[in-house]
N, CA and C of each residue as an Amber inpcrd file, in Angstrom:
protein
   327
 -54.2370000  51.7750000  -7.3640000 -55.1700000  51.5960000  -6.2580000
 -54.8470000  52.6010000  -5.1550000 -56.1800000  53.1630000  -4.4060000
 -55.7180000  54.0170000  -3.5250000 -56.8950000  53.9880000  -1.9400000
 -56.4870000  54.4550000  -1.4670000 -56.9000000  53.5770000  -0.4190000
 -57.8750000  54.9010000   0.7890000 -58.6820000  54.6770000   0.7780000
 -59.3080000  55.6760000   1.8710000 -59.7840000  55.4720000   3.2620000
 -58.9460000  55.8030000   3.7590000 -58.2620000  56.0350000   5.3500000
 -57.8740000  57.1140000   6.1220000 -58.7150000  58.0880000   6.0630000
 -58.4390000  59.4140000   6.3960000 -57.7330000  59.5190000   7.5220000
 -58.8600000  58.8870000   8.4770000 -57.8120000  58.6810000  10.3330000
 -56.1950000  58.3520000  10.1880000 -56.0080000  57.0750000   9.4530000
 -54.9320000  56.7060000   9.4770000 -54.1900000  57.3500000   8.7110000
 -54.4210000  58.3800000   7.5930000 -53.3630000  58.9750000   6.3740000
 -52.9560000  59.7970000   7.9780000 -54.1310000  60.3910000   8.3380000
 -53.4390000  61.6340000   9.1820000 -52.4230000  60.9850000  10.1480000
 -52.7840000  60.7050000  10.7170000 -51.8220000  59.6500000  11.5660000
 -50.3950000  59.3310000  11.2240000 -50.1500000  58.7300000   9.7090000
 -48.8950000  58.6150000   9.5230000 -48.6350000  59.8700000   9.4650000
 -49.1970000  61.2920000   8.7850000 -48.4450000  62.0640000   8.6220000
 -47.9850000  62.6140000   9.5300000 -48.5660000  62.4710000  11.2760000
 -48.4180000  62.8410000  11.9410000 -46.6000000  62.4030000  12.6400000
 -46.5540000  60.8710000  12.3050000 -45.7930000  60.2430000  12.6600000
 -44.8530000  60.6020000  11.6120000 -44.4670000  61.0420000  10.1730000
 -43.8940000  61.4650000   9.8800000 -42.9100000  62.6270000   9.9580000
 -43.9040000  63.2260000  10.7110000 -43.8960000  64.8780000  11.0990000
 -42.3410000  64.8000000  12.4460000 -43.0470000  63.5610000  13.2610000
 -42.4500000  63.6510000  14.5970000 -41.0570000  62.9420000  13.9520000
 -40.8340000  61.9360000  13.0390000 -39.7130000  61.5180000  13.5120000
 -38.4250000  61.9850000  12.4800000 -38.7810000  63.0210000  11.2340000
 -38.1150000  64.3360000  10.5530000 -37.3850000  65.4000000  11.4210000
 -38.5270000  65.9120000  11.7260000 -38.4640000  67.2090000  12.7280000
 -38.3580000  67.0940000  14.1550000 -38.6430000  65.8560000  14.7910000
 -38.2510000  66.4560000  16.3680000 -36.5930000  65.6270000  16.5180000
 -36.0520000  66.2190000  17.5670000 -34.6890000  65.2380000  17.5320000
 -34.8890000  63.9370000  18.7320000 -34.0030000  63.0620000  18.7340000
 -33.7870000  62.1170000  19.3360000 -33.3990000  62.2480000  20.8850000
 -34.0200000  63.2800000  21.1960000 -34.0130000  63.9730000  22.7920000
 -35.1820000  63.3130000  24.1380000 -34.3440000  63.5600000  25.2110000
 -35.7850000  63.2150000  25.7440000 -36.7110000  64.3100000  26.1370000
 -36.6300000  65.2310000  26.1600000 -37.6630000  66.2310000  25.8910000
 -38.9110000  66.2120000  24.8470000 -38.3700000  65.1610000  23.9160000
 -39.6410000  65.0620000  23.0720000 -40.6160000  63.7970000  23.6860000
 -40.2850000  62.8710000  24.5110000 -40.6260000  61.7010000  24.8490000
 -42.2390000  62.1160000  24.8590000 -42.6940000  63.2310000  25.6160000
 -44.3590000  62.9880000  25.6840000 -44.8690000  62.8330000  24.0080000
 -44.0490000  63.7840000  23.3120000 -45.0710000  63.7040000  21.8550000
 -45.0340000  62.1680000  21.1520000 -43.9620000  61.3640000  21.4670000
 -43.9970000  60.0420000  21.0530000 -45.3300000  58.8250000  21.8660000
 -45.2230000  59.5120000  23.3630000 -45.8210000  58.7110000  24.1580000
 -47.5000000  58.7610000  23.7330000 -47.8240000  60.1100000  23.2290000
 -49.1790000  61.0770000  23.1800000 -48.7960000  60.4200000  21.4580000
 -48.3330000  60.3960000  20.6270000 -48.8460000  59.7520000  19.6140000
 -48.9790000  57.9390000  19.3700000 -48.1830000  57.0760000  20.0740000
 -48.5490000  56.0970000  20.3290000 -49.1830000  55.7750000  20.9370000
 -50.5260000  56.5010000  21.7950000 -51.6500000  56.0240000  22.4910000
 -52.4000000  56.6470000  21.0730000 -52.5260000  57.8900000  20.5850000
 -53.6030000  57.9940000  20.0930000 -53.4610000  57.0840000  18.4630000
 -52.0640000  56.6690000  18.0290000 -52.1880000  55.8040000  16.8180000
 -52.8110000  54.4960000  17.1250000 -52.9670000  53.9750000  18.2810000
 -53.5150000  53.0460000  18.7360000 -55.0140000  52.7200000  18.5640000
 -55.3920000  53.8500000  19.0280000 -57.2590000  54.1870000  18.8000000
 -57.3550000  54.7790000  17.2430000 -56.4140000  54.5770000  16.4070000
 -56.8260000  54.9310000  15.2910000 -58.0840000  53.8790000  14.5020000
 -58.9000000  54.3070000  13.7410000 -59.8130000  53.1210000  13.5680000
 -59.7010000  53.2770000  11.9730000 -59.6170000  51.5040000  11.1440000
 -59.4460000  51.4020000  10.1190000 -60.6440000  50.5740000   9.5150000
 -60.5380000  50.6360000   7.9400000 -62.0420000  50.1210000   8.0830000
 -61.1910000  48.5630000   6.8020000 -60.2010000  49.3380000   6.1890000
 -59.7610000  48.2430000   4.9900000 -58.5300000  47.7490000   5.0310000
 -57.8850000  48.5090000   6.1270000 -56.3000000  47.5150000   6.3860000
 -56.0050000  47.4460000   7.7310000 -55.3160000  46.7910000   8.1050000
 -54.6040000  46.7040000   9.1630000 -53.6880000  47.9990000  10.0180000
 -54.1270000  48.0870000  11.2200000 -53.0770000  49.3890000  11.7350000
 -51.8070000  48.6980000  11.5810000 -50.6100000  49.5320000  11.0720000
 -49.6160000  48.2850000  11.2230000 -48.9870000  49.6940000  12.3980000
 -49.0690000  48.9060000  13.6430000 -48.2720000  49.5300000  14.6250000
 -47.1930000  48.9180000  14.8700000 -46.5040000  47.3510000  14.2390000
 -45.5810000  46.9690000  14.2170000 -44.8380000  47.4960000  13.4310000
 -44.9370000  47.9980000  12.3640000 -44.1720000  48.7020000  11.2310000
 -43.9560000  50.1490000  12.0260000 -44.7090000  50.9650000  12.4530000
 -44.7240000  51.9860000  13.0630000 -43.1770000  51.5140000  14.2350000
 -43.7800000  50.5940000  15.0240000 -42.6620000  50.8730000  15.9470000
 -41.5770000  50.4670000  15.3180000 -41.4590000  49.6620000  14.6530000
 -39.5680000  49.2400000  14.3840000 -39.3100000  50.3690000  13.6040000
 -39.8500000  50.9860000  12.7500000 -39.0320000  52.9350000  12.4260000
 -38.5980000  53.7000000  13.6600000 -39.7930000  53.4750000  14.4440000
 -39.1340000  54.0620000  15.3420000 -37.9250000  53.9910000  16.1740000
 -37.3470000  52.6500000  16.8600000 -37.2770000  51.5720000  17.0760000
 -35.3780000  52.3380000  15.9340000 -35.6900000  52.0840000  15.0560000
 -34.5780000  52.4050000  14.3030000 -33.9760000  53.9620000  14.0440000
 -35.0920000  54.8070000  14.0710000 -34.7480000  56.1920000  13.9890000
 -34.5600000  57.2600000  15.1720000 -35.3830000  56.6910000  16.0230000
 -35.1880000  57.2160000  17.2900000 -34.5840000  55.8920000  18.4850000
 -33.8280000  55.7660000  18.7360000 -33.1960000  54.6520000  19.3180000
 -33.1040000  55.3560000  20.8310000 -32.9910000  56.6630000  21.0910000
 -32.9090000  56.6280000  22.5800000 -34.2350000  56.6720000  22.6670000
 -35.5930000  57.6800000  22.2010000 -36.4140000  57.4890000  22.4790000
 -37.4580000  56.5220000  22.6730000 -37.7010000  55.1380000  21.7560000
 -37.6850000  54.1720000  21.9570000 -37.4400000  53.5420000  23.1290000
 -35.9400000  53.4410000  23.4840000 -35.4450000  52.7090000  25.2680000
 -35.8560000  53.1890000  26.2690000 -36.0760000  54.6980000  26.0370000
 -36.9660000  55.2890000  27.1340000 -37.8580000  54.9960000  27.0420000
 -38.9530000  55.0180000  26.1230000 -40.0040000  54.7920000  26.3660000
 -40.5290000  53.2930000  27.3220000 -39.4150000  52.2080000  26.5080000
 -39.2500000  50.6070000  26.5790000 -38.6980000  50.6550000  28.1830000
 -37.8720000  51.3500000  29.0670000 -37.6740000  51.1680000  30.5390000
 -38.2860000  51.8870000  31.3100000 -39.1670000  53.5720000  30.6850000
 -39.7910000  54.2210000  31.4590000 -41.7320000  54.0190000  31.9180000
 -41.7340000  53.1040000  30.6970000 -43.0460000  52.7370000  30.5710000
 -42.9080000  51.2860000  30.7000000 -42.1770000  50.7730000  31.6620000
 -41.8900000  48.9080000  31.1640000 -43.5830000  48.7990000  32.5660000
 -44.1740000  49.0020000  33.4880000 -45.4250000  48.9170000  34.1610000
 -46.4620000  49.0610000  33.4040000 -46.3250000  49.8510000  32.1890000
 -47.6920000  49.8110000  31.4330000 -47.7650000  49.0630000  30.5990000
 -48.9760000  48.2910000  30.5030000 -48.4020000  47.0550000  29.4980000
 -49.0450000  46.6870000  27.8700000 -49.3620000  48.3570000  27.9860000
 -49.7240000  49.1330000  26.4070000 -48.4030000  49.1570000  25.7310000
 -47.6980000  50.0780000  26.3550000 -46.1420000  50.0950000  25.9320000
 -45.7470000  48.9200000  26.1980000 -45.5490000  48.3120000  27.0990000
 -44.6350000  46.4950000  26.8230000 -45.1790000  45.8690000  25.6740000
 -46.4130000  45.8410000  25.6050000 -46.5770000  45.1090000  24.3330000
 -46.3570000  45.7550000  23.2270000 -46.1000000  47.1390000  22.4140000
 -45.3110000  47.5470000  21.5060000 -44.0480000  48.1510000  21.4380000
 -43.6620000  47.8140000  22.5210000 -41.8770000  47.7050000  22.2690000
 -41.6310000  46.5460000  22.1030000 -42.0050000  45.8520000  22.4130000
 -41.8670000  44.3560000  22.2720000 -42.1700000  43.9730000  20.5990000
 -42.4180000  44.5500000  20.4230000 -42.3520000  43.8230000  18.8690000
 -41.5240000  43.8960000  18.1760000 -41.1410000  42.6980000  17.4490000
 -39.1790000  42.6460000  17.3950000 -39.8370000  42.0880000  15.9100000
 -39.4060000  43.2490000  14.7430000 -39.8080000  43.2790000  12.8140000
 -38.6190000  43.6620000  12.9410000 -37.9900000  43.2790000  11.1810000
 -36.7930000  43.6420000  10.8710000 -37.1770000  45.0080000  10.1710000
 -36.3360000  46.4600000  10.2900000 -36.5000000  47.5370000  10.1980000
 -37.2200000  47.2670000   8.5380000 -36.1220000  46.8680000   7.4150000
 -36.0140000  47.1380000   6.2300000 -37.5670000  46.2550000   5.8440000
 -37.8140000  45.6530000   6.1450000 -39.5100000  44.9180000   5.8740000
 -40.4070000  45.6980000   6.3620000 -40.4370000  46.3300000   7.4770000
 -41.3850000  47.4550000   8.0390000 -41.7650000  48.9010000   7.3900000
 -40.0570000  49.1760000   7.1650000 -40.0550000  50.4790000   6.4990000
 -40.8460000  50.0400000   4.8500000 -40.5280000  48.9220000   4.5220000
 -40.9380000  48.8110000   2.7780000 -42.3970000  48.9580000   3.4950000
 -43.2940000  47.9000000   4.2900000 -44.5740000  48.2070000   3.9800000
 -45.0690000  49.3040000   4.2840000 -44.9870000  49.9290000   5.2560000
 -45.0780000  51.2230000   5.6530000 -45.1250000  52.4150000   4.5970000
 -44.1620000  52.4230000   3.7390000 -44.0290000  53.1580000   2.9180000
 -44.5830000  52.7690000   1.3670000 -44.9200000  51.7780000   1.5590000
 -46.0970000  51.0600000   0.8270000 -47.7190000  51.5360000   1.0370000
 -48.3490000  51.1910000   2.4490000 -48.9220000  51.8040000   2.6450000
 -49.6040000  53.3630000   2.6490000 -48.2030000  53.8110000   2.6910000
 -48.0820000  55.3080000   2.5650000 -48.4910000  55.9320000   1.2220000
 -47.7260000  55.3420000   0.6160000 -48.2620000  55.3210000  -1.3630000
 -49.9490000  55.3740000  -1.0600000 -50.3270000  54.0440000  -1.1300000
 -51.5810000  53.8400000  -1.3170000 -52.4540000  55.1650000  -0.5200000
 -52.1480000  55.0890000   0.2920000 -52.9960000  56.5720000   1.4130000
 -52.5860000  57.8080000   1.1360000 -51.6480000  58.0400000  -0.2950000
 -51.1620000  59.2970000  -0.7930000 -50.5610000  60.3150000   0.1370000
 -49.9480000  59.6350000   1.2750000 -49.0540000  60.2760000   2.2190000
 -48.0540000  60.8290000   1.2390000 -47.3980000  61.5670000   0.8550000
 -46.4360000  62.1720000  -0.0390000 -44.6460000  62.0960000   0.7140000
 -44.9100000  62.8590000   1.9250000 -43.2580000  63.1810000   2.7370000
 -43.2480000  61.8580000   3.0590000 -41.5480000  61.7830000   2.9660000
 -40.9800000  60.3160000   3.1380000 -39.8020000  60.5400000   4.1730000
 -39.5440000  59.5900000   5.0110000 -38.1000000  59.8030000   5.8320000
 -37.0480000  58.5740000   5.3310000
């Protein structure tokens, strides 16, 4: 089974892209901030955005960027409500990368 979701394939790959290749700096903080608003408005038509799965990778792979985001953005309450979501990494990462299959995302972290 395979799944057609163009917005969202791009999307993960995008999010793939960022959390391979950029480092755990805060200099990268806007490209995290600028892709978690626009994964947000991603529009799906047959699954669920899982932005909870999204953040606990993050959440796990980028750990300073994450806290920054979680104390520098704690007034906006776009960001409070997805830092706040407390998934156990290893359940997130499986569906995620589940998902990923199905949407023929290929690169894996």
């Amino acid at each position: 089974m395979t799944l057609k979701e163009d917005e969202l394939k791009a999307a993960l790959e995008k999010f793939d892209f960022l959390i391979v290749e950029l480092p755990d700096k805060k200099p990268f903080i806007p490209e995290f901030i600028h892709f978690i608003s626009s994964f947000l408005r991603t529009r799906t038509t047959t699954v669920h955005l899982p932005i909870e799965d999204v953040m606990a990778v993050l959440k796990q792979k980028k750990p300073f960027i994450f806290s920054e985001i979680k104390s520098e953005y704690k007034h906006n309450i776009l960001f409070t409500i997805v830092t706040d979501i407390n998934i156990e990494y290893y359940t997130a990462y499986k569906r995620l990368n589940e998902l990923k299959r199905l949407l023929g995302v290929t690169k894996r972290y």
